[in-house]
N, CA, C and O atoms as CSV, one atom per row, in Angstrom:
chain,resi,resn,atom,element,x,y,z
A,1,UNK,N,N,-33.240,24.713,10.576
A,1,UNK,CA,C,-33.172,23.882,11.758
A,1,UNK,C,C,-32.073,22.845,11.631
A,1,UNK,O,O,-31.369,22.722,12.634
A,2,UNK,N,N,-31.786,22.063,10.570
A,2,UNK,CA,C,-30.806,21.742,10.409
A,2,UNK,C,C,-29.439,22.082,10.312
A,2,UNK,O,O,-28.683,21.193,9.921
A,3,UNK,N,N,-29.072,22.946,10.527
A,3,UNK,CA,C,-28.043,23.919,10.170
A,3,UNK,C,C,-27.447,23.762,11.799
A,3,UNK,O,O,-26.503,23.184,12.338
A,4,UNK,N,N,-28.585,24.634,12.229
A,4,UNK,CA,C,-28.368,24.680,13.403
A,4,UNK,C,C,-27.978,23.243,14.446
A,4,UNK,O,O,-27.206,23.376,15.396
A,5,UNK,N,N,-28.639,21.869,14.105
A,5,UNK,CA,C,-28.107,20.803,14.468
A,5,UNK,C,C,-26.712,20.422,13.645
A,5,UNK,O,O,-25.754,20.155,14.369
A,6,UNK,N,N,-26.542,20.381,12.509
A,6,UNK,CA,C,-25.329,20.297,12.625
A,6,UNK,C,C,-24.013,20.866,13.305
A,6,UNK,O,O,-23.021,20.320,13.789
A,7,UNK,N,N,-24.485,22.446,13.113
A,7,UNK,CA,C,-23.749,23.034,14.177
A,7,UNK,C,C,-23.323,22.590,15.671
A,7,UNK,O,O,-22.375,22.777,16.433
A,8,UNK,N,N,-24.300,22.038,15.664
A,8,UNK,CA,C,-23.946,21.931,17.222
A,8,UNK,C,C,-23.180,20.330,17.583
A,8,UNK,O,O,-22.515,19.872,18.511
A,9,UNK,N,N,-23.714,19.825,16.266
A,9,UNK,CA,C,-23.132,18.209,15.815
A,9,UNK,C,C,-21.766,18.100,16.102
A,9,UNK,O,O,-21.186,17.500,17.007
A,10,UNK,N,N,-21.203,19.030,14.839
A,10,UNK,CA,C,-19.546,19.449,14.487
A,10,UNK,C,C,-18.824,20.092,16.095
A,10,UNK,O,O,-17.697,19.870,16.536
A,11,UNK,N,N,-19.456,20.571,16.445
A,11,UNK,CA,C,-18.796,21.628,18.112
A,11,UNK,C,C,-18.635,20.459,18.730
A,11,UNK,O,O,-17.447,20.277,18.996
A,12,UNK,N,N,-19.496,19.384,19.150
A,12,UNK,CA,C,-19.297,18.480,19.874
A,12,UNK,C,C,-18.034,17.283,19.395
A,12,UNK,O,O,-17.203,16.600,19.994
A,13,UNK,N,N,-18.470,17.505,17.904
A,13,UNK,CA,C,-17.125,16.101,17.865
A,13,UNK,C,C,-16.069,17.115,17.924
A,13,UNK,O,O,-15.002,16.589,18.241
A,14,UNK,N,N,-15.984,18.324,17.742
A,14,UNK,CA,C,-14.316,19.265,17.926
A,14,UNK,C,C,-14.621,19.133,19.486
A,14,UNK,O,O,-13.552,18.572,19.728
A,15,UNK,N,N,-14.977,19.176,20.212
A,15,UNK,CA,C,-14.428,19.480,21.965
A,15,UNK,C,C,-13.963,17.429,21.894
A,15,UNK,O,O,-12.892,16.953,22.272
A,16,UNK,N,N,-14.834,16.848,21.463
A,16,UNK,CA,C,-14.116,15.351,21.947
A,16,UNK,C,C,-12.885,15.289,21.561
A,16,UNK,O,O,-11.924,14.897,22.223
A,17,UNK,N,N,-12.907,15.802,20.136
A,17,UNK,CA,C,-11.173,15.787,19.554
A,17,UNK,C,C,-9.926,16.403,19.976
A,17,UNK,O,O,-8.737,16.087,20.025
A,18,UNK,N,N,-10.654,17.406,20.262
A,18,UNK,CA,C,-9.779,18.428,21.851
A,18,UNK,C,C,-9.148,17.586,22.674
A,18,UNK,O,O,-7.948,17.362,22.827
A,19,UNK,N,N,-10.186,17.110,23.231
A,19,UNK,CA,C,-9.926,16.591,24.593
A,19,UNK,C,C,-9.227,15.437,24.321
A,19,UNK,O,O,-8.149,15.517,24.912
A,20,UNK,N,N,-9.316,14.399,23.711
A,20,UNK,CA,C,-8.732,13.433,23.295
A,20,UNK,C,C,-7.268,13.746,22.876
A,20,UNK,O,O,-6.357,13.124,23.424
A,21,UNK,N,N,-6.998,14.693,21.919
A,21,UNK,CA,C,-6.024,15.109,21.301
A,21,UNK,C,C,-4.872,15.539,22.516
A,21,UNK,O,O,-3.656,15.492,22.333
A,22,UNK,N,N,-5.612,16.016,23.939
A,22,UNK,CA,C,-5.113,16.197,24.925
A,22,UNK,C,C,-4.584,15.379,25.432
A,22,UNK,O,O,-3.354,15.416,25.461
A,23,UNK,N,N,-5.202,14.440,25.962
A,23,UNK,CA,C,-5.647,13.362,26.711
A,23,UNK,C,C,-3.768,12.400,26.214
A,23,UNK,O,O,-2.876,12.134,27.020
A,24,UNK,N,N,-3.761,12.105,24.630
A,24,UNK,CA,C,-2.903,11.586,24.275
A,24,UNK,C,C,-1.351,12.640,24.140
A,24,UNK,O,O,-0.223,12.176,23.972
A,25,UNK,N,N,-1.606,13.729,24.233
A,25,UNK,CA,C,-0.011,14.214,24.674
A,25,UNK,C,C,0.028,13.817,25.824
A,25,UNK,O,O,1.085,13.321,26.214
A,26,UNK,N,N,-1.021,13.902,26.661
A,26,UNK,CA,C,-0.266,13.934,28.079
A,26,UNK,C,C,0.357,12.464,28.602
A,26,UNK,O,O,1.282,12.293,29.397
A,27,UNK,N,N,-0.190,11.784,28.124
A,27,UNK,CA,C,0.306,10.392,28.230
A,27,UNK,C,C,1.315,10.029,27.492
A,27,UNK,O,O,1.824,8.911,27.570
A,28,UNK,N,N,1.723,10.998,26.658
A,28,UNK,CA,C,3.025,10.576,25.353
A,28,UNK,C,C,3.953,11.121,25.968
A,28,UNK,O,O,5.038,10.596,25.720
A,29,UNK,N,N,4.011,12.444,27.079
A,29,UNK,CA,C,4.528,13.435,27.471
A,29,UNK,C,C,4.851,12.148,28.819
A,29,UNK,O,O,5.883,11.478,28.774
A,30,UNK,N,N,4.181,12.028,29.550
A,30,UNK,CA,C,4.364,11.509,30.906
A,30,UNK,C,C,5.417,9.870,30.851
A,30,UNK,O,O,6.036,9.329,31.768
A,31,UNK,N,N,5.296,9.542,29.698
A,31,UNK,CA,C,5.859,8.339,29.325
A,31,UNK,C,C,7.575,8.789,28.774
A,31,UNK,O,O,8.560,8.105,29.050
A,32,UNK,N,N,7.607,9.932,28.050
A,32,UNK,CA,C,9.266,10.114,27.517
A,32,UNK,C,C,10.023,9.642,28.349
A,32,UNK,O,O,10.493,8.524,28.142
A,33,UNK,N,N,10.370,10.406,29.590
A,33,UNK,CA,C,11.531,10.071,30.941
A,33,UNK,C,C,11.735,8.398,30.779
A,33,UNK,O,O,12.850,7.996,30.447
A,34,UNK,N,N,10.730,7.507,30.999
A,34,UNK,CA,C,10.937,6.487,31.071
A,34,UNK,C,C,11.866,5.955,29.797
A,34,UNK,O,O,12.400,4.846,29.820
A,35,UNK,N,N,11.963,6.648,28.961
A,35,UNK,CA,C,12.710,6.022,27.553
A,35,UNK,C,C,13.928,6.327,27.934
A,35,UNK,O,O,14.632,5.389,28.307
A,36,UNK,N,N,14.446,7.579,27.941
A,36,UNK,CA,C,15.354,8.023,28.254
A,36,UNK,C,C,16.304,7.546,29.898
A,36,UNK,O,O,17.519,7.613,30.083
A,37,UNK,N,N,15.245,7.093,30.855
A,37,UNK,CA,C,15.920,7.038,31.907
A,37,UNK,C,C,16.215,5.506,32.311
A,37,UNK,O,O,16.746,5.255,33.393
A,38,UNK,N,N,15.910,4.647,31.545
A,38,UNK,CA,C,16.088,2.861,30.792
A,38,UNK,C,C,18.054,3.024,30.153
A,38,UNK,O,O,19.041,2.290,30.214
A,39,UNK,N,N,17.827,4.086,29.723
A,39,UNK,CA,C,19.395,4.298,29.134
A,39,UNK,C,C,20.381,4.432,30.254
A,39,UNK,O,O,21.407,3.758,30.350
A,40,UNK,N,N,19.901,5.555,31.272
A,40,UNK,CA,C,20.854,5.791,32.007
A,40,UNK,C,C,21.532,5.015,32.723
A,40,UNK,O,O,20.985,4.209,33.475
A,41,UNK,N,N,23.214,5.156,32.580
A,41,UNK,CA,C,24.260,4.171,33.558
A,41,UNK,C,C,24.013,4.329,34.913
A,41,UNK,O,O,24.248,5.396,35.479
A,42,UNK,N,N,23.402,3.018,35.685
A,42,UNK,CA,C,23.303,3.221,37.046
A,42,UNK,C,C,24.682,2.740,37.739
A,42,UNK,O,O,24.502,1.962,38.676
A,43,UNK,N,N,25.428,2.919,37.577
A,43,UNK,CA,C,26.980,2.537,38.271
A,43,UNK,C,C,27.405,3.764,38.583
A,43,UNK,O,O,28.400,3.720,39.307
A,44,UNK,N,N,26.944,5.131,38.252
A,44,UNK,CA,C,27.800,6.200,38.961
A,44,UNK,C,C,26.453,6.796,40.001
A,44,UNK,O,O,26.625,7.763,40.742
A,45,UNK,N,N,25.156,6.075,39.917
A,45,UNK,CA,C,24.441,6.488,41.276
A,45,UNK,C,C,24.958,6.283,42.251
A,45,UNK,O,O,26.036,5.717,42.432
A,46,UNK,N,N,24.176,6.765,43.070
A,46,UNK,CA,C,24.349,6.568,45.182
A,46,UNK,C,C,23.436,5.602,45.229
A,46,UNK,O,O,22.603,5.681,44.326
A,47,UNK,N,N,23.280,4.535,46.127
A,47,UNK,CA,C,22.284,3.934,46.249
A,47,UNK,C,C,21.067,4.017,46.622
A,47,UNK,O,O,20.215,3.137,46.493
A,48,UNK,N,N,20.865,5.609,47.342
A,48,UNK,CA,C,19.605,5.857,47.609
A,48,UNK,C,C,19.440,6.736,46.097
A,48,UNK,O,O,18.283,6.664,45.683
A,49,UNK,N,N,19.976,7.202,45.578
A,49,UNK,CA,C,19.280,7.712,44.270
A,49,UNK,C,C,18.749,6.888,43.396
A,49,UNK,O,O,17.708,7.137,42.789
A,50,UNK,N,N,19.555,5.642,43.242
A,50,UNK,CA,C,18.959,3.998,42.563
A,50,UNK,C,C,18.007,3.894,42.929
A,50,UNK,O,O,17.138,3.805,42.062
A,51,UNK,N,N,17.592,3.843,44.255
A,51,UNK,CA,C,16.134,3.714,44.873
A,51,UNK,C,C,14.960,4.572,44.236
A,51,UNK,O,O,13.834,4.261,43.848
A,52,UNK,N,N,15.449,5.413,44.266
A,52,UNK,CA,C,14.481,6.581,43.966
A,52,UNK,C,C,14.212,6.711,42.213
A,52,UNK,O,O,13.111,6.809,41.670
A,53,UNK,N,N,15.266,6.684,41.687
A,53,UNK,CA,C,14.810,6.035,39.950
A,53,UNK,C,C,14.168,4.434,39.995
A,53,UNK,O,O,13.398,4.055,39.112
A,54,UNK,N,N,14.461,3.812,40.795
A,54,UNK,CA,C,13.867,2.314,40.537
A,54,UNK,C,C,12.233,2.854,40.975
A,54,UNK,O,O,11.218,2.265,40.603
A,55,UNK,N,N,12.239,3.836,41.660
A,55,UNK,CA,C,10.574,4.152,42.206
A,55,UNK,C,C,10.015,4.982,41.193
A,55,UNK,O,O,8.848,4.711,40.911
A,56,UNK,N,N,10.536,5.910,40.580
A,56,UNK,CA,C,10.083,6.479,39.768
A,56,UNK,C,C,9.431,5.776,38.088
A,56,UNK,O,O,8.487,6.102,37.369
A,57,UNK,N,N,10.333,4.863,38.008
A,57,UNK,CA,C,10.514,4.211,36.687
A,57,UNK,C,C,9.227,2.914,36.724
A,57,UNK,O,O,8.655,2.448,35.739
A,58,UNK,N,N,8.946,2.423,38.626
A,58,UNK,CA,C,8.335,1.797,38.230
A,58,UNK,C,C,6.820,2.489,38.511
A,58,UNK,O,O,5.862,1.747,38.725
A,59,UNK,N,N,6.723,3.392,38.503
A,59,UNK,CA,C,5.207,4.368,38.671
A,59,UNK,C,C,5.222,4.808,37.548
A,59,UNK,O,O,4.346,5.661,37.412
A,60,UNK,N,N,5.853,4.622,36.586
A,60,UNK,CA,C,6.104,4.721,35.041
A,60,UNK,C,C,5.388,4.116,34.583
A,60,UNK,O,O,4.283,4.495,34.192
A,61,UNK,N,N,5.985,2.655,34.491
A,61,UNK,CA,C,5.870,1.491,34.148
A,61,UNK,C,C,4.611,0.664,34.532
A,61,UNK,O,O,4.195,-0.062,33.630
A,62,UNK,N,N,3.837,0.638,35.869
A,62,UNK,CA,C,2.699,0.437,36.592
A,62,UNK,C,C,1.379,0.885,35.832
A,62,UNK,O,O,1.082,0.593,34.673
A,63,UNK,N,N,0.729,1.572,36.631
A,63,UNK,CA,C,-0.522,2.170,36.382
A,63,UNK,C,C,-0.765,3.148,34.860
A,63,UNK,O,O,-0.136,4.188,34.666
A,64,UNK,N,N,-1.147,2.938,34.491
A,64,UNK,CA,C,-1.491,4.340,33.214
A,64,UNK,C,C,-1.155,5.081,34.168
A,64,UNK,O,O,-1.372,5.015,35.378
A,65,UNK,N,N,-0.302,6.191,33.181
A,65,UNK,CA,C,-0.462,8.105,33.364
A,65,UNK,C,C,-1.405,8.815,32.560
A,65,UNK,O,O,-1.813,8.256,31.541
A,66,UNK,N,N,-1.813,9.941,32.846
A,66,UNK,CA,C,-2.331,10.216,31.886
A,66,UNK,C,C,-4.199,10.982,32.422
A,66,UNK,O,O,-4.778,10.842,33.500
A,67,UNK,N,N,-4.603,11.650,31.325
A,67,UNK,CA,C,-5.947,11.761,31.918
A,67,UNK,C,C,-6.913,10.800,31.534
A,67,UNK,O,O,-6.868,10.222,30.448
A,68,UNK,N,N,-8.022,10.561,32.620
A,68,UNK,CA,C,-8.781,9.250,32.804
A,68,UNK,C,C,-10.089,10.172,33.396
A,68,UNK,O,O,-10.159,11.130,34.167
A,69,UNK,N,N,-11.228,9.266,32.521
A,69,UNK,CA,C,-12.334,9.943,32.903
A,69,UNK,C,C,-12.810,9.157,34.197
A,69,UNK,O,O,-13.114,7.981,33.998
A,70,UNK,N,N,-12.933,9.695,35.653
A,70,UNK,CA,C,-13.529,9.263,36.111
A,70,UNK,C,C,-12.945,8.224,36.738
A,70,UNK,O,O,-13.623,7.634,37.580
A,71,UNK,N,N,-11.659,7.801,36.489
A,71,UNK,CA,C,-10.675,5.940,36.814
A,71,UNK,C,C,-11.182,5.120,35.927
A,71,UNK,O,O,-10.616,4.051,35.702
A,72,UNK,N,N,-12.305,5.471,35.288
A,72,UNK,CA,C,-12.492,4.398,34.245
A,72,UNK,C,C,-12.108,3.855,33.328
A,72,UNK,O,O,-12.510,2.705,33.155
A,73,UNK,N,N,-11.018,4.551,32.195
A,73,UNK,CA,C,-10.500,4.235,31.186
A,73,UNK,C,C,-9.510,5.615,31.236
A,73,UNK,O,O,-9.669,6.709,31.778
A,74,UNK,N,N,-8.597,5.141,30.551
A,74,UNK,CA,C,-7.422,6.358,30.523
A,74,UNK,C,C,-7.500,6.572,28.736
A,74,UNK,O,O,-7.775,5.715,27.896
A,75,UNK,N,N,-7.201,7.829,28.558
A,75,UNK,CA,C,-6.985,8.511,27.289
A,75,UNK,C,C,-5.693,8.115,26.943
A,75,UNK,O,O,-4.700,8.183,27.669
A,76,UNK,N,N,-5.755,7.690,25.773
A,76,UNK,CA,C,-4.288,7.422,25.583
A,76,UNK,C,C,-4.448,7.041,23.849
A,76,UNK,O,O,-5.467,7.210,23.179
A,77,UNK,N,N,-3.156,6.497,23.382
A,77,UNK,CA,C,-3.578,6.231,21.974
A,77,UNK,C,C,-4.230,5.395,21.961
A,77,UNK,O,O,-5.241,5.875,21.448
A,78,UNK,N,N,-4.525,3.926,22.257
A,78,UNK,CA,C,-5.333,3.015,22.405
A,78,UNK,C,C,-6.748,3.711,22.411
A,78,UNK,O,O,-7.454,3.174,21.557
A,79,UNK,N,N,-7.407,4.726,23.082
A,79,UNK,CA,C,-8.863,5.465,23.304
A,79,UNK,C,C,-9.220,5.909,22.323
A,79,UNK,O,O,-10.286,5.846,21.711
A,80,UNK,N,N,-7.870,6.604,22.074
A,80,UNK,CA,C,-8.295,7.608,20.466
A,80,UNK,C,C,-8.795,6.489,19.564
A,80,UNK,O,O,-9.884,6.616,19.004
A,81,UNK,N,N,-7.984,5.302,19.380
A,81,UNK,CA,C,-8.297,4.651,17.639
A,81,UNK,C,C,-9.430,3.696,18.181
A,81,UNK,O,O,-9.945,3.068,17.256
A,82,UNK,N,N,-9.911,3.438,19.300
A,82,UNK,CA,C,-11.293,2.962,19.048
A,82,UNK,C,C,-12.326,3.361,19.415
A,82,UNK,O,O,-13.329,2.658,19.537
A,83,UNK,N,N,-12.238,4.911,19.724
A,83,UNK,CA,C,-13.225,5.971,19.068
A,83,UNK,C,C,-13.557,6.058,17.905
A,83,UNK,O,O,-14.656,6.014,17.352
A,84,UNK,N,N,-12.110,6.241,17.395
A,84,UNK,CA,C,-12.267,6.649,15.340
A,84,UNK,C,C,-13.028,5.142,15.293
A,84,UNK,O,O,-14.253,5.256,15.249
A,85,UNK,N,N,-12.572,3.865,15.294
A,85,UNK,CA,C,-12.611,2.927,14.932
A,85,UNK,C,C,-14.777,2.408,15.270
A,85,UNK,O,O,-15.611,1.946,14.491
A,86,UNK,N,N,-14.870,2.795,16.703
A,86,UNK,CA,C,-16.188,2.632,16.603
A,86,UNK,C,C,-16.938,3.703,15.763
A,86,UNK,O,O,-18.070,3.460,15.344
A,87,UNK,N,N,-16.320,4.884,15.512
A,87,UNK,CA,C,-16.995,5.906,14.758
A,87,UNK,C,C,-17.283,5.332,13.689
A,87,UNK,O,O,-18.477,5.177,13.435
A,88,UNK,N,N,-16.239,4.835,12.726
A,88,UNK,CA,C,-16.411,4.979,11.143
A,88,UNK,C,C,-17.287,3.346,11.531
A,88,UNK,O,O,-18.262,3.197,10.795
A,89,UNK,N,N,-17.083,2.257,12.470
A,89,UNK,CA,C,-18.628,1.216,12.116
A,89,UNK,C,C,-19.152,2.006,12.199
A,89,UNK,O,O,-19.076,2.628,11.140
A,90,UNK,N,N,-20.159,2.817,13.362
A,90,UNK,CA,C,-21.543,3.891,13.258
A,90,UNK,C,C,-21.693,4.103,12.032
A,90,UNK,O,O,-22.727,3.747,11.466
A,91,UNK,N,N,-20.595,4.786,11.319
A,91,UNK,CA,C,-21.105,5.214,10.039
A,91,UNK,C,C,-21.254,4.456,8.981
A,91,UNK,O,O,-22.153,4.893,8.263
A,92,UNK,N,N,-20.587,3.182,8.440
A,92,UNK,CA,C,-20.586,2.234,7.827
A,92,UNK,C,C,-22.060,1.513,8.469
A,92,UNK,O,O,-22.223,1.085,7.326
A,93,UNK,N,N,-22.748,1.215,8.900
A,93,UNK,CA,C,-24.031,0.599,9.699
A,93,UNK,C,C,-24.936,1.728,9.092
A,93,UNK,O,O,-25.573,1.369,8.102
A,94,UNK,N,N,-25.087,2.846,9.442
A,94,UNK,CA,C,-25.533,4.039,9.081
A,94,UNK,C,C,-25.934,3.526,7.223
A,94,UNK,O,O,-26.985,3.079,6.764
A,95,UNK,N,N,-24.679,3.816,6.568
A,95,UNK,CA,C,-24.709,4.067,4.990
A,95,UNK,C,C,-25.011,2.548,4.442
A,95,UNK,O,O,-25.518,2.446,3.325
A,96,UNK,N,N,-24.699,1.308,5.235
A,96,UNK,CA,C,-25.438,0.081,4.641
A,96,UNK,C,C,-27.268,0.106,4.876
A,96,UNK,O,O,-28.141,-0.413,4.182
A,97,UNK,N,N,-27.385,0.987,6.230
A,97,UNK,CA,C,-29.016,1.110,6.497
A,97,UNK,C,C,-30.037,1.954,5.238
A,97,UNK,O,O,-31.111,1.811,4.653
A,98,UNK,N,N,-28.989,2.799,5.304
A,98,UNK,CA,C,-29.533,3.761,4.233
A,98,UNK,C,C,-29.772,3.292,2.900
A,98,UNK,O,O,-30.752,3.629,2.237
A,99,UNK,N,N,-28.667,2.334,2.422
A,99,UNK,CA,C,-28.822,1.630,1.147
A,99,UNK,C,C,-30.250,0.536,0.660
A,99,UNK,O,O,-30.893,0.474,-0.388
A,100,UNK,N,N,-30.339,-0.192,1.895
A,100,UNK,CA,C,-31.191,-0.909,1.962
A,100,UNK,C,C,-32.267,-0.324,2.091
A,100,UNK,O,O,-32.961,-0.413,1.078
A,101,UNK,N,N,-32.969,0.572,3.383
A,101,UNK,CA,C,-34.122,1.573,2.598
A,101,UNK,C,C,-34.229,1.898,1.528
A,101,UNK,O,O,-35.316,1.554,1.063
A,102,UNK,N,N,-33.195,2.773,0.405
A,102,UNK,CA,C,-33.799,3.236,-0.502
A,102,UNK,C,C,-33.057,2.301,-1.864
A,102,UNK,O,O,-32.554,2.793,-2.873
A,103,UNK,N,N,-33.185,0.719,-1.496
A,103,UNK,CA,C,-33.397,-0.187,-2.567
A,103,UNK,C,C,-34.824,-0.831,-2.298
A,103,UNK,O,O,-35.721,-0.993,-3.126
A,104,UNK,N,N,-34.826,-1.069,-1.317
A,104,UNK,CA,C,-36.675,-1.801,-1.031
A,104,UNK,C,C,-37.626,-1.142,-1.865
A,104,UNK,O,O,-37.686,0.076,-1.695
A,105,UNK,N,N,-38.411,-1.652,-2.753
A,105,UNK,CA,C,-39.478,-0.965,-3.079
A,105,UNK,C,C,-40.768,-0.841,-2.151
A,105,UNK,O,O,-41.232,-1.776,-1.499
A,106,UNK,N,N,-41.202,0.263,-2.184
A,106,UNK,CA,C,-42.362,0.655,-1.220
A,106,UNK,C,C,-43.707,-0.377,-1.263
A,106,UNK,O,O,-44.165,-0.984,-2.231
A,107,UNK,N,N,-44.031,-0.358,-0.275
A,107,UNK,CA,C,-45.371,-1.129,-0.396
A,107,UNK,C,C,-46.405,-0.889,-0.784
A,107,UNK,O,O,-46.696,0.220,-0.337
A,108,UNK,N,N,-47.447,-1.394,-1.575
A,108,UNK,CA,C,-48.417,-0.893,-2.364
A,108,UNK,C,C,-49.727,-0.048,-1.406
A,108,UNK,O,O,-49.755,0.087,-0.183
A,109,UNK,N,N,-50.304,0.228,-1.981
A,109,UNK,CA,C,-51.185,1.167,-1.271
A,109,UNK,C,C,-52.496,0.564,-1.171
A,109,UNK,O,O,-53.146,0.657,-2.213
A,110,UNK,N,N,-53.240,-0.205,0.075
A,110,UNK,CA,C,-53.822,-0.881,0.203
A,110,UNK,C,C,-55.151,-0.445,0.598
A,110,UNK,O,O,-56.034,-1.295,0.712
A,111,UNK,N,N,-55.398,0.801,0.823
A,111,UNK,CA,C,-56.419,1.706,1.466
A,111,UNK,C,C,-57.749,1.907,0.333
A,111,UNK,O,O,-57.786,2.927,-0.355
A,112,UNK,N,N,-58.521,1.140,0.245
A,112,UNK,CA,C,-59.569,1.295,-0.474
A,112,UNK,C,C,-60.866,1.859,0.558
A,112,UNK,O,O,-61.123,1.410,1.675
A,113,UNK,N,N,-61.756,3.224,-0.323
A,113,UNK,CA,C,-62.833,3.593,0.161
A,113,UNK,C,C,-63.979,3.174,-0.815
A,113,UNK,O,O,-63.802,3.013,-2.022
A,114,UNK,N,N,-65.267,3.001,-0.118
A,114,UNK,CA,C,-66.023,2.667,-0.970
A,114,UNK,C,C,-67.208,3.902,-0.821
A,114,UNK,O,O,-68.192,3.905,-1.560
């Protein structure tokens, strides 16, 4: 029975890591242009093409890109490291709990029959 919960333990943190792992290309991906297009000489544009990079660059620059569960929070690197980051407290809380149970000595056995 255990086996089987872990199994299903491990599947779940691989689809979050998936998705996450996703989540942060696409936002690493959607962000490049803007690096690259900060460089470009705007003196040989047209002025309506200026327009149209000044619009682009600032829908860049504005709102997160990227996938977002729901509008609530966007995936991005920031999501990933305080996932990991709340993960390993869980587990640190976890392995100090555990310590302290099995340092306590048990309580005596108080059950007398007559």
């Amino acid at each position: 029975m255990a086996a089987i919960q872990c199994f299903w333990c491990l599947l779940h943190v691989l689809q979050l890591a998936i998705i996450i792992a996703a989540g942060v290309k696409v936002n690493t991906a959607a962000h490049t242009p803007a690096k690259i297009l900060y460089k470009l000489s705007c003196a040989k544009l047209k002025p309506g093409e200026m327009q149209h990079l000044q619009l682009f660059l600032n829908r860049l620059s504005g709102a997160g890109i990227g996938l977002s569960a729901g509008g609530f929070f966007l995936v991005d690197k920031v999501f990933a490291m305080s996932i990991i980051g709340t993960y390993i407290t869980y587990q640190l809380l976890l392995f100090q709990l555990q310590l302290d149970l099995s340092s306590s000595s048990p309580a005596p056995n108080t059950n007398a029959t007559a």
